[in-house]
C-alpha positions as CSV (number, residue, x, y, z in Angstrom):
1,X,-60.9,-21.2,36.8
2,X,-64.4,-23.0,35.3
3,X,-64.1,-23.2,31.8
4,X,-66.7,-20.7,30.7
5,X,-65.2,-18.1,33.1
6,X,-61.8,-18.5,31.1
7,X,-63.9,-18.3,27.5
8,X,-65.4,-15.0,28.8
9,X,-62.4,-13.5,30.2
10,X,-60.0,-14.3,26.7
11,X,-62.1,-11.7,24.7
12,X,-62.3,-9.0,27.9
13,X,-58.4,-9.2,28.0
14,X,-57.4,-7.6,25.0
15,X,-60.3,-5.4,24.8
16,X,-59.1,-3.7,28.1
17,X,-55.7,-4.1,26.8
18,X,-56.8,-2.3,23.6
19,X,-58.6,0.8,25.8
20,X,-55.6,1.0,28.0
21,X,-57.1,0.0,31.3
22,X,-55.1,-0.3,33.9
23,X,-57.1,-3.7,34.8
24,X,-55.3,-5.6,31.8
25,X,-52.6,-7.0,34.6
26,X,-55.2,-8.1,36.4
27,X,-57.1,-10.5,34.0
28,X,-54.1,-12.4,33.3
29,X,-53.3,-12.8,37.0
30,X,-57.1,-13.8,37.1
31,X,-56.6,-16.4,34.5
């Protein structure tokens, strides 16, 4: 994963995490 890509994901992460998406799960297998 390019660098930036990783920098925008680690702040989306535990935002979803903190709304209680579903989609958390994924992000980590993304990163």
């Amino acid at each position: 994963m390019p660098a930036g890509l990783a920098a925008g994901a680690a702040p989306a992460r535990p935002a979803l995490a903190g709304a209680g998406a579903p989609a958390s799960p994924a992000w980590v297998e993304l990163s």
